[in-house]
Structure formats: C-alpha cells, structure tokens
C-alpha positions in Angstrom: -1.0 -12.5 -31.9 -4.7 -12.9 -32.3 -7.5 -11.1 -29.8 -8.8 -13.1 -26.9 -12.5 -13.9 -27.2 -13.2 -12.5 -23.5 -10.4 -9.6 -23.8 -11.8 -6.8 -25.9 -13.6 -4.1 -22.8 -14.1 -0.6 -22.0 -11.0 -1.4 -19.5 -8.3 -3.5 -19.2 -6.7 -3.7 -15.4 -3.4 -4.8 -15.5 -2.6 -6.3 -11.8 -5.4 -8.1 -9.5 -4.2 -6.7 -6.0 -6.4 -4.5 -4.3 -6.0 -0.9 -6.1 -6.9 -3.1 -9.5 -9.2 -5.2 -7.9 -10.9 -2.2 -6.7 -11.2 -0.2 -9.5 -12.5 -3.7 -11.7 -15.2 -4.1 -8.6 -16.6 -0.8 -9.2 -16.8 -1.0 -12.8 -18.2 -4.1 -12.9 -20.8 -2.9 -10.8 -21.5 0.1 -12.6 -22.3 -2.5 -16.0 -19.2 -1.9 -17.4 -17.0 -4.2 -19.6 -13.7 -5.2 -17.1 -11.2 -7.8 -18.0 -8.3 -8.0 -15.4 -4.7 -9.3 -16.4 -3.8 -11.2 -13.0 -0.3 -13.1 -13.3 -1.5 -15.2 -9.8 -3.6 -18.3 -9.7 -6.6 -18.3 -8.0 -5.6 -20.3 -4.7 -2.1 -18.5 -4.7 -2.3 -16.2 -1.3 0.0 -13.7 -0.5 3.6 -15.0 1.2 2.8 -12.4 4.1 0.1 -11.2 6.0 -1.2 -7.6 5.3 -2.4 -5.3 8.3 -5.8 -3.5 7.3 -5.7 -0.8 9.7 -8.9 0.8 10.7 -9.2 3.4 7.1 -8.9 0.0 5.2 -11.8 -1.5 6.7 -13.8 1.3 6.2 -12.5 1.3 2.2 -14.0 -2.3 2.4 -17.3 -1.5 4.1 -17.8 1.1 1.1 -17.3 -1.4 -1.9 -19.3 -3.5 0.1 -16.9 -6.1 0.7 -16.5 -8.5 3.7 -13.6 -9.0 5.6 -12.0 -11.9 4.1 -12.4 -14.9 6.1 -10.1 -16.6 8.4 -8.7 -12.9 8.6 -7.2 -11.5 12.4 -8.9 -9.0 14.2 -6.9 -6.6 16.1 -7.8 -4.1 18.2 -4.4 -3.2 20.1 -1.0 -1.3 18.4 2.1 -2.3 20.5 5.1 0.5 20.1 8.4 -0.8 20.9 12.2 1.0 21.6 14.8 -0.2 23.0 13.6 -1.2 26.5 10.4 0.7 26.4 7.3 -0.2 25.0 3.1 1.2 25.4 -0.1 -0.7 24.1 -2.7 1.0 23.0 -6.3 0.7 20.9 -6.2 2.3 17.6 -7.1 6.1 18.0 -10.9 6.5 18.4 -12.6 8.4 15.1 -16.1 9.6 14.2 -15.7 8.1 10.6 -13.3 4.6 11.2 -13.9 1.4 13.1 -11.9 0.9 16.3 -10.5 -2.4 14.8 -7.9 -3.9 12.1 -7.2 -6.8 10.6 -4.6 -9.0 9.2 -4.7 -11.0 6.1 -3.4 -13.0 3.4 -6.5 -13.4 1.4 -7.4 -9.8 0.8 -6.7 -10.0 -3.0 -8.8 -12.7 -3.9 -11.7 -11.9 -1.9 -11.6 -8.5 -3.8 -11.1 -10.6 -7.1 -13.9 -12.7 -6.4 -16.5 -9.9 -5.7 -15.3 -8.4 -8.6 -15.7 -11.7 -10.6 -19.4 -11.9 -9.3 -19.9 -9.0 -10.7 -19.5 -9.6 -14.1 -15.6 -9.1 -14.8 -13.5 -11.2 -16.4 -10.5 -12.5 -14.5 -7.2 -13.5 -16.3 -5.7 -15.5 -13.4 -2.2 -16.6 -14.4 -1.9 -14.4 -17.4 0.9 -11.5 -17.5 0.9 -8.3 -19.6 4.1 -7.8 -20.6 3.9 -4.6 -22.8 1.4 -2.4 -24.0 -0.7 -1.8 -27.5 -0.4 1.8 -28.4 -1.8 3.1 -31.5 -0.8 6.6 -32.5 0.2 7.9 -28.9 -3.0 6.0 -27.3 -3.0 3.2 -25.3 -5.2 0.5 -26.4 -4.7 -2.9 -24.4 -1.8 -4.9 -23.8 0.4 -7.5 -25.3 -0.4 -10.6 -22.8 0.8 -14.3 -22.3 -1.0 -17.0 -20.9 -0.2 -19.9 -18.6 0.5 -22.2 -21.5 2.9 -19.2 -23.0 0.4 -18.4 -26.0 0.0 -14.6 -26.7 -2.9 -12.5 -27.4 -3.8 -9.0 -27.6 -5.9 -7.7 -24.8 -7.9 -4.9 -26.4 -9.8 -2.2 -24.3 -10.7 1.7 -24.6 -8.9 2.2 -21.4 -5.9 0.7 -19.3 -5.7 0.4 -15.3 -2.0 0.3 -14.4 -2.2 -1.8 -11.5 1.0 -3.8 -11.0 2.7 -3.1 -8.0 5.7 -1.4 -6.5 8.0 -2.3 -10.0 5.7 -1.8 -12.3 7.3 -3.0 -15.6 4.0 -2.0 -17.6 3.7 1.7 -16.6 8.1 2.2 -17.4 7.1 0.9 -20.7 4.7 3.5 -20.7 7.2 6.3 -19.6 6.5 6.8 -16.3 9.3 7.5 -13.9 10.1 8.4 -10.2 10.4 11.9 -8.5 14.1 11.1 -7.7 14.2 13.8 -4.7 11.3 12.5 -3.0 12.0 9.7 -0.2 11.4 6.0 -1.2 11.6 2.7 1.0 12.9 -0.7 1.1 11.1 -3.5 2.2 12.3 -6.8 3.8 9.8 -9.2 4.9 8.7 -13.1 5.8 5.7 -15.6 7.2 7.1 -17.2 10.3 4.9 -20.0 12.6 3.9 -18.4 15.6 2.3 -19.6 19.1 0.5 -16.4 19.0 -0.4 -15.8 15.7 -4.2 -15.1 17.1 -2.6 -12.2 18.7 -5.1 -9.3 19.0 -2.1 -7.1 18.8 0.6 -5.4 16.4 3.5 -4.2 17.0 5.8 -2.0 15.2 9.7 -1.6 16.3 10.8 2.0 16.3 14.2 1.9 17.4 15.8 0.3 14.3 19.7 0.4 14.5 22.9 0.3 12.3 25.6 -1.1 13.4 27.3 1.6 14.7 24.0 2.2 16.8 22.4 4.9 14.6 18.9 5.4 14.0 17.3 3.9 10.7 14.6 5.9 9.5 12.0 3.2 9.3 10.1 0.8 11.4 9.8 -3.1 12.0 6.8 -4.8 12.4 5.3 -8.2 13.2 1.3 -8.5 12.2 -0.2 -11.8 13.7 -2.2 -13.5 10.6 -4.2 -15.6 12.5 -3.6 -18.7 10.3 -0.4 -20.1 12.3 1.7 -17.2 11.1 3.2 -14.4 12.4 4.4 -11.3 9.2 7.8 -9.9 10.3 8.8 -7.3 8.2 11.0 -4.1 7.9 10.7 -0.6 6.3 13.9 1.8 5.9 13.7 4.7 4.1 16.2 6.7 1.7 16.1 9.9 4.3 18.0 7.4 6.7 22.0 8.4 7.4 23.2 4.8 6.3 20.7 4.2 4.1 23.4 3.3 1.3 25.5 0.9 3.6 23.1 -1.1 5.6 21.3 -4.3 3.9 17.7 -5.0 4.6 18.3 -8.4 5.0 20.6 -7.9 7.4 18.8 -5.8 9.8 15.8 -7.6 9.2 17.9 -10.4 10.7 18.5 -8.1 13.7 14.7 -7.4 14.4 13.8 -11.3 13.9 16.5 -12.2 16.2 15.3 -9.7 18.6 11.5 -10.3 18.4 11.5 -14.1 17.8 10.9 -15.5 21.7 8.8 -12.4 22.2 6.2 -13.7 19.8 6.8 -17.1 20.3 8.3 -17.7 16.9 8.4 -21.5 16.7 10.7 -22.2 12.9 12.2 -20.6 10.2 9.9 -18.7 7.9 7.6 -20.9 5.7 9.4 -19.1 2.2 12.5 -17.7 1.9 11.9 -13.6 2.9 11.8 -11.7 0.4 12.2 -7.6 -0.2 11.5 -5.0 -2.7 11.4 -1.1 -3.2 8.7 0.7 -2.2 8.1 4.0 -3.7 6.1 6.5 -1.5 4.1 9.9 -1.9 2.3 9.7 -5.3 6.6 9.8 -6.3 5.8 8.2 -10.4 4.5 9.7 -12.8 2.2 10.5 -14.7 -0.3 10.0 -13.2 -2.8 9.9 -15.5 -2.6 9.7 -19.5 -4.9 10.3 -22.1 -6.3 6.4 -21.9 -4.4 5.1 -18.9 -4.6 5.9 -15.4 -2.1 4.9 -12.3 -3.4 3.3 -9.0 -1.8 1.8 -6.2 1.6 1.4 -5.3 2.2 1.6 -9.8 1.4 5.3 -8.7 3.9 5.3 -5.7 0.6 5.8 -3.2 2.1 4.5 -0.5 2.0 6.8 3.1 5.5 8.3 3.1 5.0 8.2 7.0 4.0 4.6 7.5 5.3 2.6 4.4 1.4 1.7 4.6 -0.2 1.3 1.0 -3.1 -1.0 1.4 -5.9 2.0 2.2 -4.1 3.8 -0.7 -4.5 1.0 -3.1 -7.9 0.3 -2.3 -8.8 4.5 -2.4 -7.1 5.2 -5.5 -8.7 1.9 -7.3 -11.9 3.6 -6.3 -10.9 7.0 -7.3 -10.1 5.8 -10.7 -13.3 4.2 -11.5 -15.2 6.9 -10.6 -13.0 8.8 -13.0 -13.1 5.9 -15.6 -17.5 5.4 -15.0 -17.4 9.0 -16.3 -15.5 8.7 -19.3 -16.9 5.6 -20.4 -20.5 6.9 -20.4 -19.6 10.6 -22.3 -16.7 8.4 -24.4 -14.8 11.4 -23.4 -11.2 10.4 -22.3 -10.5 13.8 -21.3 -12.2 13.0 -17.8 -9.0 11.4 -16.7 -7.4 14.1 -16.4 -9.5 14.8 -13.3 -7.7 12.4 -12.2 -4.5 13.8 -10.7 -6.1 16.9 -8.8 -9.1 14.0 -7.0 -6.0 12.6 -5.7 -4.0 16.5 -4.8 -7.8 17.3 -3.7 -7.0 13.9 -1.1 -3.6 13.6 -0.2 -1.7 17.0 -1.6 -1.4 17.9 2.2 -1.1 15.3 4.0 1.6 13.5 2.0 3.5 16.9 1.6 3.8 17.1 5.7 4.8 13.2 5.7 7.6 13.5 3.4 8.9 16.8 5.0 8.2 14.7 8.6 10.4 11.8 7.0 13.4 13.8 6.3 13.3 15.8 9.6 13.2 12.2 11.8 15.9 11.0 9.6 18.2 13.5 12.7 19.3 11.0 14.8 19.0 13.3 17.4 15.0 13.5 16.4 14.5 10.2 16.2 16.0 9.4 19.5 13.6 12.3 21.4 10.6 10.6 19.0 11.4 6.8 20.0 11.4 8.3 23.7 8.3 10.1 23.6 5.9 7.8 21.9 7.1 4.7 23.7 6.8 5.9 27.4 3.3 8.8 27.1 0.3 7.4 26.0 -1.3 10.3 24.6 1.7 10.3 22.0 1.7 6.8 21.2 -2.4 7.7 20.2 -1.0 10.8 18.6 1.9 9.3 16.4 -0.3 6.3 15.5 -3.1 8.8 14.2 -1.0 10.9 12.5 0.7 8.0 10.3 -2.5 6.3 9.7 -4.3 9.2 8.1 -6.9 8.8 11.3 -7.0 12.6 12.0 -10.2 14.8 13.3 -11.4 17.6 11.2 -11.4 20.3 13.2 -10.3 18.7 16.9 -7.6 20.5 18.6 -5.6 17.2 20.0 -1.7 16.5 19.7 -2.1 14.8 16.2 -4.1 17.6 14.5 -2.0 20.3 16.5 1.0 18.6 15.2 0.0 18.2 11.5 -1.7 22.0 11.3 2.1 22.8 12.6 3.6 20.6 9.9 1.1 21.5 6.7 2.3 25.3 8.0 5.9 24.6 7.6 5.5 23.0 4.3 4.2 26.1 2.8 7.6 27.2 2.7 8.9 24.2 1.1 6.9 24.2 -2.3 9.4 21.1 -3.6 9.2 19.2 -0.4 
C-alpha cells in the first residue's frame, strides 16, 4: 500500500453521514486538515426519507447549514392505536423551531458544506481496517472504487460508520449487552400524499397473538413522490425473539397503505438493520479515536431517533478534536465521554429504564390509550421522546421525567 496524495490530515472521518459529516464541517472550518472516507457516491441519496424533528433543525441552524432542498416541512405529529388517533403541532419550546422536516438529501448537503470548506471527500472509498502503530491509531487501510488500496494517514480517527460499524469492532469496541437495542425494518413507497405536512407514528404495534411490541411504526412523507414506512421494535419487547421485522412491517404497510394513499410497491426492496441505542458501545473515546453517531450507539432509547444525536455528537467531537489539535495534546479526548454524560447521562438513563417498564403489556396498553385520545399527553409523550423538554416548567413532560430521573437513582445499572 502506498499513501494517498490528499490523505495524510490532522483527522481522518471514517463515514460521511451526518455525525461524520458534522464533525468534518467543523473542522474544516476551524482550518483544520479533514479527509473523509465516504463509501457512497456523490449523487447516491438515502433509500429512505429521514424525519429531522425540530432539535435537528436547530443542530442545522448552528453549523450554519440550510435545510436541504427539495426537503418536507412538517409541522403536525399524527399518533395512531388501534382505532384511535390525535394530531397535534410539535410541542412549543423557547430554544427549537415549531417545525420538521423530511429528507433524503441530508448527508450530502452536509458533505458539500463540508467540502466548501476545505475538506477532502473520499466519495466511493471504504476503510476497511485501521493503521495502529504501537497501541495508537494512525489512519486507516482504505480501497478505492477501482479496488486500489492506500493508507489513509492522520493524527486522529472519527469513527463514523453507522449502526454496524465494522471499523470501530476492529478497534475493540463492543455493546453494553444489558442495555436495550432495536431492530429496524424500513422502505420508500410512492405516495399521493407524499407533500403531507404530517407524520405519523403507529403505537399499537402487535404480535400475532395480539401482544404489544415495544416499538413504533412510522410513515414520514418525503415530499419527492415518496412516502418512508418504517418500523422500530425493541429487545425489552415480550416476543422480541419470535416475531420478524419483516413481517410486522408487512402488518403496518398493509394497515397504513390506503390511509396514505400508497400507490406501488416500494421503489427498493426494504431493507432492516440493528440499531443500537443509549451511548450502549464502547469506548467511547480512545487515545487517538473518538466515536460519534449511531458507531457510538447514540441513538434515543425512547424514540429509535438518532439523526439530532448524530449531528450533536459530530459537533461534540470536533470541539473536543479543535482542542487537541491545536495543544497536539491527545489527552483532550478524553473529555470526551463526560461532554456527552454532562448531555445525555440523564436523560438516556430515564429512557432506557422508560423502555423496559412499557415493555408490560399492561403499560403499554394504558400508554397507547392515554396519548392517543388526551391531547395534553400526546404533546407530553412527543416532548418527552424528542428531548424537547423545558428547564424548569412544571408541565406533564418535565413532571413525568423529574419522576423518572428520581427512580433511576435507585437503578445505578439501568
């Protein structure tokens, strides 16, 4: 293997979506040397729409970045059980927009900023293991479209490559086993109302014996013909083991289709993954690498939603990474771990305790109930798994959480 003529930096980000596209937009910015390793092509968008919800957009309005274009607004969140179902606006809040979106194009708009800023993008490239020199990592091992290796070589590594991130096993780094994970099922599917200002997520999901599925389906109107249909179950779910995502994804589609005006089959074959949730893999940070995104498990154990994580976290770690590269003092990452405790410690802590608790049937019944027929707990449970909560306001969602944080006190390995 030889070095690439544009791939020796201060950091090498392994994985263009938007927790390493983030983290490359800021240290571009900050006159820093960035190469990222993206295995994607340039035009290549996403096989499924994304929702931004309202913390999102206000991660975008602080790197600076525009909504992608041709993305959805939406205003309204449809909740859905059985027979019963309540619209509302997303919960009002002194520091978030009042609005979403929904997009396929999120990663390359992010790319391209971060291009324009002076970083070099890989596109099509893939780093398939990486260079460590006496217990340090140092770049990776990387192949290009035409198959041709190289050595990427940098003073620091972004992990940023997703849910299964190959490149941060080969590092070590492994899953809290204890801690609740997900499974994903999704698809693209034409839609007469895929301008919909509304998204709806599907609380009652069902095995077939009729028990509740810890989880939630969704359908996010992408505005570009498409509707996303997706599902989430996670392991805290009674027949988690048994039930096959496809197959209750086929349930929800089936269920949903004529409601949103689903017109033909889904544009790719669906596809599903794992999801890990909570800040569950570790380490989080080593002495030249540092974890962002859904690499680090950031997903919102209540939601499944990892796209304000992502885009936090990339931020997060080029503030830590700015740091070191100007004192050449790698011992800043380790900061790294506690800004992200200092963030999400509590509030992830009370959603994974929350997960396990609605796995009851009996819970999630009452829940389903509740949220779907009083508006002031639809606003509530949508505020509470979007992270929108009000310092120091005394409504249901902040009432609810204070009770939660209390209770996890007790439960110091929740």
């Amino acid at each position: 293997m030889t070095a690439h003529p544009s791939a020796r930096a201060d950091a090498l980000v392994v994985g263009g979506g938007p927790a390493g596209a983030s983290a490359a937009l800021q240290l571009a910015r900050r006159g820093h040397r960035v190469v990222v390793i993206e295995r994607r092509e340039p035009t290549e968008r996403r096989t499924t729409g994304v929702l931004l919800t309202p913390r999102a957009v206000a991660c975008l309005d602080r790197l600076d970045v525009a909504i992608p274009r041709g993305s959805n607004t939406v205003s309204d969140v449809r909740l859905s059980a059985g027979g019963d179902a309540i619209s509302i606006g997303w919960p009002r809040h002194p520091d978030l927009p009042s609005y979403g979106f929904v997009s396929r194009d999120l990663d390359q708009a992010l790319l391209a900023e971060a291009e324009a800023a002076g970083a070099t993008i890989l596109h099509g490239h893939t780093a398939h293991a990486p260079i460590i020199e006496r217990g340090f990592v140092r770049g990776a091992q990387v192949a290009g479209p035409d198959g041709i290796g190289f050595e990427a070589r940098a003073d620091f590594t972004v992990v940023a490559d997703g849910a299964n991130s190959r490149f941060g096993r080969a590092l070590g780094t492994f899953r809290e086993p204890s801690w609740p994970y997900a499974l994903v099922h999704h698809g693209s599917f034409p839609s007469l109302l895929h301008a919909s200002n509304e998204v709806e997520l599907v609380l009652d999901l069902r095995d077939r014996s009729g028990t509740p599925i810890t989880g939630h389906g969704w359908m996010y109107p992408a505005g570009d013909g498409t509707v996303t249909v997706g599902i989430l179950m996670t392991s805290t779910a009674p027949s988690f083991r048994v039930v096959k995502p496809a197959n209750l994804f086929g349930r929800i589609l089936a269920t949903n289709a004529e409601r949103w005006s689903i017109t033909a089959d889904a544009e790719r074959p669906t596809t599903g993954q794992r999801l890990p949730m909570g800040f569950s893999v570790g380490p989080l940070a080593g002495p030249t690498y540092l974890l962002v995104g859904d690499a680090a498990g950031a997903a919102n154990p209540l939601s499944g939603s990892s796209i304000d994580s992502a885009l936090e976290t990339g931020m997060l770690a080029a503030e830590v990474l700015d740091e070191a590269i100007i004192t050449d003092d790698a011992s800043n990452l380790q900061r790294y771990p506690q800004l992200l405790d200092d963030r999400y410690g509590s509030y992830y802590k009370v959603g994974r305790l929350a997960t396990r608790a609605i796995s009851q049937p009996t819970v999630a019944r009452r829940v389903e109930r509740l949220v779907t027929r009083h508006r002031t707990l639809a606003e509530a449970y949508v505020r509470v798994t979007t992270d929108a909560l009000r310092p120091g306001r005394p409504g249901p969602a902040e009432t609810a959480y204070r009770l939660g944080r209390a209770l996890s006190v007790i439960a110091p390995a929740a």
